[in-house]
N, C-alpha and C positions, 0 to 999 in steps of 0.2 A: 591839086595841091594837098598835102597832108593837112590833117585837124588832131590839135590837141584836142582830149575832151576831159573833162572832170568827171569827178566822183561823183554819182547822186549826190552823194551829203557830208563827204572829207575833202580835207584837201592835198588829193590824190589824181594823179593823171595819166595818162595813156597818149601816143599817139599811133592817130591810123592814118597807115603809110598805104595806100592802094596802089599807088604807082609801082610799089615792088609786088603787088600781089600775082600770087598762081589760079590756076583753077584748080577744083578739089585735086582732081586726078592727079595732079602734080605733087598732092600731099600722103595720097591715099599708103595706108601701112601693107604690107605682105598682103595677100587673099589670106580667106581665112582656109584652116586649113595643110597651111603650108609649114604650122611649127613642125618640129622636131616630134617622131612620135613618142609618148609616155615610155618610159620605162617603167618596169615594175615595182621601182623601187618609190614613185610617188608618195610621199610619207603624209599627202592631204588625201589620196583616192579611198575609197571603202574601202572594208578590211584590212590595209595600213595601220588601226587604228593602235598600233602596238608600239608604231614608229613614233608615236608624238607623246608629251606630256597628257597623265591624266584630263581628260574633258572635264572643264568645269560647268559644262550646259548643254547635253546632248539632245535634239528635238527631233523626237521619231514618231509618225500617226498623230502629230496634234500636241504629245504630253513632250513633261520636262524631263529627261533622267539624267543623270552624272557618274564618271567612271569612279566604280570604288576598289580601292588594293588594286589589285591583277588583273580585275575585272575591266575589259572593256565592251562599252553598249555597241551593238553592230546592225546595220541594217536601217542605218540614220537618214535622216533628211538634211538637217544641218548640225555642224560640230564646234565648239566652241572651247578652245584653253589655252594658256598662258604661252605667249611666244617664247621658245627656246631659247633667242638672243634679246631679251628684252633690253627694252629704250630705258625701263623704270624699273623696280624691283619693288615686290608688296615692302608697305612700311614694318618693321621690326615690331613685337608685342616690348610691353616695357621691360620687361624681364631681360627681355637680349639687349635693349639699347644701351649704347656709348652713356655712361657717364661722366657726361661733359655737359660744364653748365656756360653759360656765357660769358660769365667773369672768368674762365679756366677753359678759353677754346681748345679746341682738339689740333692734335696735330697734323701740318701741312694744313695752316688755316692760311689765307692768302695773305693775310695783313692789314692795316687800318685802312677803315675805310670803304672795304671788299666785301661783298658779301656772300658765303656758302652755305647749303643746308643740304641734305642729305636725299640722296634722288628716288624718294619712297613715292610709289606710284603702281600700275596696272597695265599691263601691254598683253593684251590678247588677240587671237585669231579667230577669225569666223570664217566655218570653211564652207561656201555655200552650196555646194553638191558635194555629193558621191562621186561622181562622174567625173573621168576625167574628159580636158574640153568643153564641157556645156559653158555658156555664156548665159548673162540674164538676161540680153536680148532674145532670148529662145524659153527661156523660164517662161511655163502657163499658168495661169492664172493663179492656182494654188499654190506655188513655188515661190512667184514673187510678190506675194501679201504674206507667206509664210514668211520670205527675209524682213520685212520690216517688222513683221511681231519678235523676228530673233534682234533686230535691232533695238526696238522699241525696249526690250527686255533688259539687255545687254548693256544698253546706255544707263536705263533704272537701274540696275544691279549697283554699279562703280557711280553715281550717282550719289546714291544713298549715305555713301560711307564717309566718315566726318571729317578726312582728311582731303576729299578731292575736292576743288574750286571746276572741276573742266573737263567734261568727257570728249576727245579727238574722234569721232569716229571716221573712218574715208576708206578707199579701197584704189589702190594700187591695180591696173591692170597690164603689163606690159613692161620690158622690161626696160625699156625707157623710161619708166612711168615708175619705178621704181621696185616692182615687183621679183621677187627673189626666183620665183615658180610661177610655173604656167596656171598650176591648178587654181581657176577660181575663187576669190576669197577676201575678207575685207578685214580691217584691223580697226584696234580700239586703245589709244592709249589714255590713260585716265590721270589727268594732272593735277599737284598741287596749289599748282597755280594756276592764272587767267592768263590766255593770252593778251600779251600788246593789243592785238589787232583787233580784240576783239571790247576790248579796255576803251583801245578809242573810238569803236561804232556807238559803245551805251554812253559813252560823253557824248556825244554827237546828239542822239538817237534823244538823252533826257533834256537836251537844250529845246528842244522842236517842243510845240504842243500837240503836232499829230505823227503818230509813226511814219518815217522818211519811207519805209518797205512798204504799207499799204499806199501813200500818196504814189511812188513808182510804180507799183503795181496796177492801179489806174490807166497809170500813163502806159506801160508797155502790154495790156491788154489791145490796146486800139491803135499800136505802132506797128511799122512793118518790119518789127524785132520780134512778133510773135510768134513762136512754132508751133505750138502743140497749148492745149487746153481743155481742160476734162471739167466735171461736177465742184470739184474740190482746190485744183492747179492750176496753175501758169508754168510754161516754160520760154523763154526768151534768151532773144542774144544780150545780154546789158548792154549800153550805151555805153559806157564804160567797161571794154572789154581788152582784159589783160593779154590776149593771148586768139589766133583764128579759130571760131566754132566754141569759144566758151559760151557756155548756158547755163543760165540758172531756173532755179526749180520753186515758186513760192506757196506757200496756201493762200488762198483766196481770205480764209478767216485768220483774223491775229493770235497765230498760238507759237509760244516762245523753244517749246520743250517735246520732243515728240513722245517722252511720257504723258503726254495729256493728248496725245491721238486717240480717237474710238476706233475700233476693227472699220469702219466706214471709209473714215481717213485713211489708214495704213494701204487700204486695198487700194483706192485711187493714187495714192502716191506712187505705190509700187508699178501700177498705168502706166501712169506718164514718163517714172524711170526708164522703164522700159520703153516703151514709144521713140524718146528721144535717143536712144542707146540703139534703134533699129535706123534711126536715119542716118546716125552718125556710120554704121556698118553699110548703108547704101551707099552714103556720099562718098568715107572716109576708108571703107575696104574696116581692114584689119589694124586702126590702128591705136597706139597704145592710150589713155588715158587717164584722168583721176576725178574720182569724186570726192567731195568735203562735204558734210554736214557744218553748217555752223548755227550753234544752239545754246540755251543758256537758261541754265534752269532755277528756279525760283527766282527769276528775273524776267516779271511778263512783261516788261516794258520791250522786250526784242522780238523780232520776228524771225521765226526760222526759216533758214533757204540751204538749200542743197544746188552744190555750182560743181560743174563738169568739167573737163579741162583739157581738149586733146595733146598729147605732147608733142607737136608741129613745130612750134620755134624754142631755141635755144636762150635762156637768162644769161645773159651775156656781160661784159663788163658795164658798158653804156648803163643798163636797169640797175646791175648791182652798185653804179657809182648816184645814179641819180634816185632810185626808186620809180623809176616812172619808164613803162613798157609799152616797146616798139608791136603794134598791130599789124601785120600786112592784109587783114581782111575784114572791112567793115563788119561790123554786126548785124549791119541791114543785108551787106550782100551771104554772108553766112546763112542767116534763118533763112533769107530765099533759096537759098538750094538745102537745107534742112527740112523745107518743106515742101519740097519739090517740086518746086516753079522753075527750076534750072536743070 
């Protein structure tokens, strides 16, 4: 029989439907391998780097450098600058902005009662190799503790600035999954505002006396939802899992903001991403994915967690009318073959 299940600590629901469930193999994406091969025209691969807006954070041998005029840095490890088609656009210096005051809105205002404001904000690209095709499941050691110091970086950057409430970061892999291009690469949109969702975890989160994420964290160290586990991490299925083979990713210690990671931390996280990113390419073949940071800074009341998502099932009307999604693969039977008891 199906179970609805709850949220840890919202009130949010899931159900897991096993009766409809496949075996992975039933889900698994392409072999890897089998894309289309690169053309030259790759506008993320090395020496490309003429195709894309100036880098605004190029990291090559360790240091920072940045594209200036004409010039661009070549022979990088990771690349970092403003999407092309951005979601946001940098906010205006006061010199250019609209003089419109709020007694004298601007025009195409919606009308009483509505509210607009102007979509000033930050969308960048992280391009995580050179290479075209490498994956992070294949990233060594020094490749991927090097992406979380460009993350860790890249989130403080658009952090700092006095108009963001909310740095997005996540990475699209797959063209399911959202992804424009094959080439490897994660993005960063930097918001004015807070998410909803993320609005009602710290309501949540400030009613509790003890953090809902370290009490879970407890619990799914010693559940048969656990996958992987290193010095620093957990990774698991949640009991509340949106979606077959979601996993999330937590630190063991309460820290809100991965600006306050030590290189210790980064290196372990970047582990266990990867760890969990190699089972999912045993079980799941080639198939597409997303990751989400969700984080929140000078708000140490939250714990941050990094959640996976392969793109296996469809949002379909039924979720989008009720909010509440159809699972056809326990969490429990997921980490079992995540960790290769199946």
């Amino acid at each position: 029989m199906s179970e609805i299940r709850k949220h840890y600590f919202l009130p949010e629901y899931c159900i897991i439907a096993e009766e409809r469930a496949k075996r992975p193999s039933d889900f698994a994406g392409p072999p890897e391998g089998s894309e289309k091969n690169p053309s030259e025209s790759c506008v993320f691969c090395g020496a490309n780097e003429e195709k894309t807006p100036p880098a605004t954070a190029v990291y090559k041998n360790g240091e920072v450098f940045a594209d200036t005029g004409e010039k661009r840095v070549s022979n990088w490890d990771f690349r970092c600058f403003p999407n092309l088609y951005p979601a946001l656009s940098p906010p205006l210096s006061p010199a250019h902005s609209p003089a419109h005051s709020p007694a004298s809105p601007p025009p195409g205002f919606p009308g009483k009662g509505l509210e607009v404001f102007p979509g000033s904000g930050f969308h960048e690209i992280i391009v995580e190799s050179p290479v075209h095709g490498k994956k992070l499941k294949d990233f060594s050691d020094t490749e991927i503790s090097g992406l979380m110091r460009v993350y860790k970086d890249r989130v403080c950057h658009y952090a700092a600035h006095e108009k963001i409430r909310y740095v997005s970061l996540f990475k699209n892999s797959g063209k399911s999954a959202g992804a424009s291009l094959d080439h490897t690469h994660s993005q960063l949109i930097a918001l004015p505002v807070c998410p909803p969702g993320l609005e009602r975890e710290l309501k949540a989160i400030r009613e509790r006396k003890k953090c809902p994420y370290c009490t879970l964290l407890e619990t799914e160290k010693t559940s048969p939802r656990l996958i992987h586990e290193n010095s620093k991490f957990v990774a698991f299925a949640p009991y509340y899992s949106i979606g077959p083979f979601e996993v999330w990713i937590l630190p063991k210690e309460h820290i809100s903001f991965l600006g306050d990671f030590s290189p210790e931390l980064l290196f372990a996280f970047g582990e266990i991403l990867r760890e969990v990113l190699r089972s999912y390419a045993k079980v799941l073949g080639n198939m597409p994915y997303n990751h989400m940071f969700y984080q929140l800074f000078e708000t140490p009341e939250y714990h941050l967690n990094l959640r996976l998502l392969p793109r296996i099932s469809t949002t379909a009307g039924f979720e989008l009318n009720t909010g509440i999604y159809i699972n056809t693969v326990s969490p429990e039977k997921a980490a079992s073959y995540l960790r290769g008891d199946e």
